[in-house]
C-alpha positions in Angstrom: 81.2 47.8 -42.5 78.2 45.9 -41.8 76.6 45.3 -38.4 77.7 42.2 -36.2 74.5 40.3 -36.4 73.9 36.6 -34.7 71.0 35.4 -36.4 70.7 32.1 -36.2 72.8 31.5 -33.9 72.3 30.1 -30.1 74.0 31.4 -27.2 74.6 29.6 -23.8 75.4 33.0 -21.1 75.9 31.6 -17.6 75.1 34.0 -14.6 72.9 36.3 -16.7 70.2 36.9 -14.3 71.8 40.3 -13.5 74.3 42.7 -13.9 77.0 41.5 -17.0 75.3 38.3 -17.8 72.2 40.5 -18.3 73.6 43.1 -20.3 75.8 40.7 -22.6 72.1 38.2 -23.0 70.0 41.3 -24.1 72.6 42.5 -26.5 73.4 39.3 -28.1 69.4 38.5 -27.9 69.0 41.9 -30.0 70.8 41.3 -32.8 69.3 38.2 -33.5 70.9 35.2 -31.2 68.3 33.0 -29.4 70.1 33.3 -25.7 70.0 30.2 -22.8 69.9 32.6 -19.8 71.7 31.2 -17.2 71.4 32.0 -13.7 71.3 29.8 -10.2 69.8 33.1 -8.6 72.5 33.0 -5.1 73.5 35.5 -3.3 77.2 37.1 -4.4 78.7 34.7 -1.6 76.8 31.8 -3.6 74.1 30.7 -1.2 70.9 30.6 -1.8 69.3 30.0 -5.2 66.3 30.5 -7.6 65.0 30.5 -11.1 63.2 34.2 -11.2 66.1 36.2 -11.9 66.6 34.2 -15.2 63.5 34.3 -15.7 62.8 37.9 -16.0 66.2 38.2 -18.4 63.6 35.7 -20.4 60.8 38.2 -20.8 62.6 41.1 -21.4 64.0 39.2 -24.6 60.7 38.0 -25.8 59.6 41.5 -25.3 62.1 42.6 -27.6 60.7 40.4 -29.8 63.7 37.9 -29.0 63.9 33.8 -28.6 65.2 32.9 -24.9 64.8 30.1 -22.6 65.7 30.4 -18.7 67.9 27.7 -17.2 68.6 27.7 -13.4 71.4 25.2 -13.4 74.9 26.0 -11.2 77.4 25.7 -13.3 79.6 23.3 -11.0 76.7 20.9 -10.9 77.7 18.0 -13.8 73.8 16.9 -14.1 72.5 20.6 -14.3 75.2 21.7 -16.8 74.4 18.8 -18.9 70.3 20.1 -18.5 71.4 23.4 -19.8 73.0 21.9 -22.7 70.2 19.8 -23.7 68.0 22.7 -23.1 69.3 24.6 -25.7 69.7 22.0 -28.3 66.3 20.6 -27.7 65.0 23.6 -28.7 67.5 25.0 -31.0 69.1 22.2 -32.4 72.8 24.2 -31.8 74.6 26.2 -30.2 77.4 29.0 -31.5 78.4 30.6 -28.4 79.0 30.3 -24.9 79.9 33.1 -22.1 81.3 31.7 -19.3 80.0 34.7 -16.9 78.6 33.3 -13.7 80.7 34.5 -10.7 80.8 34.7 -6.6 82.7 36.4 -4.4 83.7 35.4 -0.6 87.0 38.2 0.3 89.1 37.8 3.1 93.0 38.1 3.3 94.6 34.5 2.8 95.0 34.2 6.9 92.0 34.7 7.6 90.7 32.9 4.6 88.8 28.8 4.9 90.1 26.3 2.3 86.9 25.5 2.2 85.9 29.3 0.7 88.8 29.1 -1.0 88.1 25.8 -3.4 84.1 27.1 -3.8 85.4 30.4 -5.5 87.6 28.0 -7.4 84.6 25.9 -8.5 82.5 28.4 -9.3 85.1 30.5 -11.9 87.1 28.4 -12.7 85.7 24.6 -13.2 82.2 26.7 -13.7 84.0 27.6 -16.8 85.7 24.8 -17.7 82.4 22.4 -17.8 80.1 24.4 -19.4 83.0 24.6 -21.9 83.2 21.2 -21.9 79.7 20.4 -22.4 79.5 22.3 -25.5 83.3 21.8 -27.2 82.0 18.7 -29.1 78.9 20.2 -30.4 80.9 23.1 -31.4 83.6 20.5 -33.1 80.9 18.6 -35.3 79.8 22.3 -36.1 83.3 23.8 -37.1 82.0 27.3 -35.7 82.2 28.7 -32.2 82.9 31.3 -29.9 83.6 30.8 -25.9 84.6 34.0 -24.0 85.7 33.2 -20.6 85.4 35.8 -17.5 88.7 37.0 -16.0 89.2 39.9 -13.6 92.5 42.5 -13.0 92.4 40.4 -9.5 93.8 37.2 -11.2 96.1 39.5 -13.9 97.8 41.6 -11.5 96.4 40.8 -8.0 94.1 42.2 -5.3 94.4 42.4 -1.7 91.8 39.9 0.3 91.2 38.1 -2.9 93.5 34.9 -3.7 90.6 32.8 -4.0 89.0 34.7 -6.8 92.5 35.8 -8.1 94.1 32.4 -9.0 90.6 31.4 -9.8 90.6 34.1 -12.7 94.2 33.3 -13.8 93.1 29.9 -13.9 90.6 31.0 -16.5 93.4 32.5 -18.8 95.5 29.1 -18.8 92.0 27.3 -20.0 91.7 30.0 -22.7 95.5 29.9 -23.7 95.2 26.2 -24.3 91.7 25.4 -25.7 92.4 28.8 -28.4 95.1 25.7 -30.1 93.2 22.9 -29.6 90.1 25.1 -30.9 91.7 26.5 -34.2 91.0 23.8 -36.4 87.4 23.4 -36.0 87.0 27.7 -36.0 86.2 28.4 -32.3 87.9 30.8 -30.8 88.5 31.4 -27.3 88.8 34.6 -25.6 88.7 36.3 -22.5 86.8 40.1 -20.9 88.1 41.4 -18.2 85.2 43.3 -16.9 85.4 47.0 -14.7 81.8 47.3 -13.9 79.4 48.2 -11.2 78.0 44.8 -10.3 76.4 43.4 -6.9 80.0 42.3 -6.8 81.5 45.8 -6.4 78.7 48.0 -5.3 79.9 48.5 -2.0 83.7 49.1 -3.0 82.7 52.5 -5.1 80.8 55.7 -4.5 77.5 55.9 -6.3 78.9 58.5 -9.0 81.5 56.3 -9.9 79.7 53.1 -10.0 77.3 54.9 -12.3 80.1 55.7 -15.0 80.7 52.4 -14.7 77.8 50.4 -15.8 77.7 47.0 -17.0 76.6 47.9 -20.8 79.6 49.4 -20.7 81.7 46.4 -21.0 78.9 44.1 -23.2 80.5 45.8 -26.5 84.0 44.1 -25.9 81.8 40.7 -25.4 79.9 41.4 -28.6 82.3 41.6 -31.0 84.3 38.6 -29.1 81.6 36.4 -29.7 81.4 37.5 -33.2 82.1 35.9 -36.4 85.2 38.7 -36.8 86.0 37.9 -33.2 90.1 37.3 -32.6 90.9 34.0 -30.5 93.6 33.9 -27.7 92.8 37.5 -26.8 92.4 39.3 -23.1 90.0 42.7 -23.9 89.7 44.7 -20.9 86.5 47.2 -20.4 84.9 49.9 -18.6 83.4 52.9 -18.5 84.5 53.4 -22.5 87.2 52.5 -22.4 88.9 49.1 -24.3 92.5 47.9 -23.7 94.1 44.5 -24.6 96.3 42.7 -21.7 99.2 40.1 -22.3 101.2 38.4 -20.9 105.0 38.5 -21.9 108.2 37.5 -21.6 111.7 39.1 -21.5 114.5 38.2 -24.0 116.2 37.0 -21.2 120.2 36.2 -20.9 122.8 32.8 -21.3 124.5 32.5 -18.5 126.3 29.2 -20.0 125.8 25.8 -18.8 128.7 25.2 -16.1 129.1 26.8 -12.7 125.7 28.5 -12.7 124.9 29.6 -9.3 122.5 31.9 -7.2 124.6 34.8 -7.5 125.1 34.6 -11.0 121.0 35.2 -11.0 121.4 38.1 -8.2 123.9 40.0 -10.3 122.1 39.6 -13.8 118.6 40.3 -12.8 118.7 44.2 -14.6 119.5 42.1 -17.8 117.1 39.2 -16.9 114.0 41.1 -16.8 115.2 44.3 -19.1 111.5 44.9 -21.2 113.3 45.5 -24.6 112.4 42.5 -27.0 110.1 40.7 -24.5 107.1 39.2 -26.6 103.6 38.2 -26.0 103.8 33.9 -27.1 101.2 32.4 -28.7 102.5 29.0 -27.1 104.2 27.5 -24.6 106.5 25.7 -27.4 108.0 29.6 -28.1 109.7 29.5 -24.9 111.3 26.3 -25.3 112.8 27.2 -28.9 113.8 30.5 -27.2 115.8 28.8 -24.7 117.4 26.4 -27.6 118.5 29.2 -29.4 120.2 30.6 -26.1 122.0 27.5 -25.5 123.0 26.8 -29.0 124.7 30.6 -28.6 122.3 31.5 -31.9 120.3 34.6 -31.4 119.1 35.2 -35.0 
């Protein structure tokens, strides 16, 4: 089969300064995509800012012999999304792709944790998604072509201890993706989501240096590749690391009538083996597949 090439295209990568954002720009920069690297330059906690880490992304492009421009925008900042936007169009005149890759961290167990920590993670994953989506869903529309691949994390699929912020933030992202992969489909952009295992300033000081060298970010920019790729799937949750590629989903059991008079809290209790037995749960594609599941159920139809 033939390389995945991007020429022509133009892609939008948020937090590419470093680490994933970095790898996945240069990648997508070598085979052939003119790349808007961008990157506020804060601290993992989010404070702080600056244009040179961007910047440098920028050369080494160019001195692959690659088109890039460096944007320094936060992508919770409605003005500086916009800029990035019109950055790219001004000079490209499109734009094919966007990763939605720009992250921070601030841990602490819920008790301990500040709302105010709590809604800045949220607006950095998960509305730091949603607007740069935004800003480039229309363009993308009028185009009939694109590809958005959203960030999530194992934290927001299956949990993590000291990080609820970042967790619901990242399950956030998956609701986003589940929804705009349907209102997408029409106009051929698909939606789907990485969940990264790399070393990143992020986890450098959770793993021991032989570890976190297995674990390098280029390792994961494959997955994000081929997902922003013509060929790419839409609706789909690749997980990577180290070499290694799984798919995650979320499902539902087939589930049990109980009938629709004198249904009580014990009746629950005492069927919860067949409630949530695994055979002939299914992955849905919408939220409508749940519904006609429960219609069949009450109309005592299973075919």
């Amino acid at each position: 089969m033939a390389d995945i090439r991007f020429d022509g295209k133009v892609a939008i990568v948020t937090g590419a300064g470093g680490g994933l954002g970095r790898q996945h720009a240069l990648e997508l920069a070598r085979r052939g995509a003119r790349v808007v690297v961008n990157d506020l330059g804060g601290s993992v906690d989010g404070s702080g800012g600056g244009s040179e880490a961007s910047h440098r992304v920028v050369e080494e492009i160019k001195a692959l012999g690659g088109e890039a421009i460096a944007n320094g925008s936060s992508v919770t900042d409605d003005a500086g999304v916009q800029r990035m936007v019109k950055d790219a169009m001004d000079a490209w005149g499109r734009i094919d792709i966007l990763v939605a890759n720009a992250g921070v961290l601030r841990d602490k167990t819920f008790a301990k944790m500040e709302i105010a920590d709590f809604e800045f993670v949220l607006g950095v994953h998960l509305m730091g998604t949603v607007k740069p989506a935004k800003a480039v869903w229309e363009i993308m529309r009028e185009q009939n072509y694109g590809r958005i691949v959203v960030t999530t994390s194992s934290s927001g699929l299956y949990g993590n201890f000291g990080q609820s912020n970042y967790g619901a933030a990242k399950m956030g992202v998956i609701g986003l993706m589940n929804t705009l992969k349907l209102e997408g489909q029409k106009n051929n952009i698909h939606v789907n989501a990485i969940s990264p295992v790399a070393a990143t300033r992020m986890t450098e000081n959770l793993m021991p240096p032989e570890i976190l060298e297995r674990l390098k970010p280029e390792f994961v920019t494959p997955a994000v590749v081929f997902l922003c790729s013509e060929e790419a799937p839409t609706g789909t949750i690749l997980t990577a690391g180290a070499g290694a590629f799984a798919c995650a989903r979320i499902v539902e059991t087939e589930g049990v009538y109980l009938g629709d008079g004198g249904l009580s809290a014990e009746e629950v209790r005492d069927n919860l083996s067949k409630i949530t037995d695994a055979a002939g749960q299914k992955a849905y594609v919408a939220g409508g597949e749940q519904t006609q599941k429960f219609f069949r159920k009450m109309s005592g139809s299973e075919a």
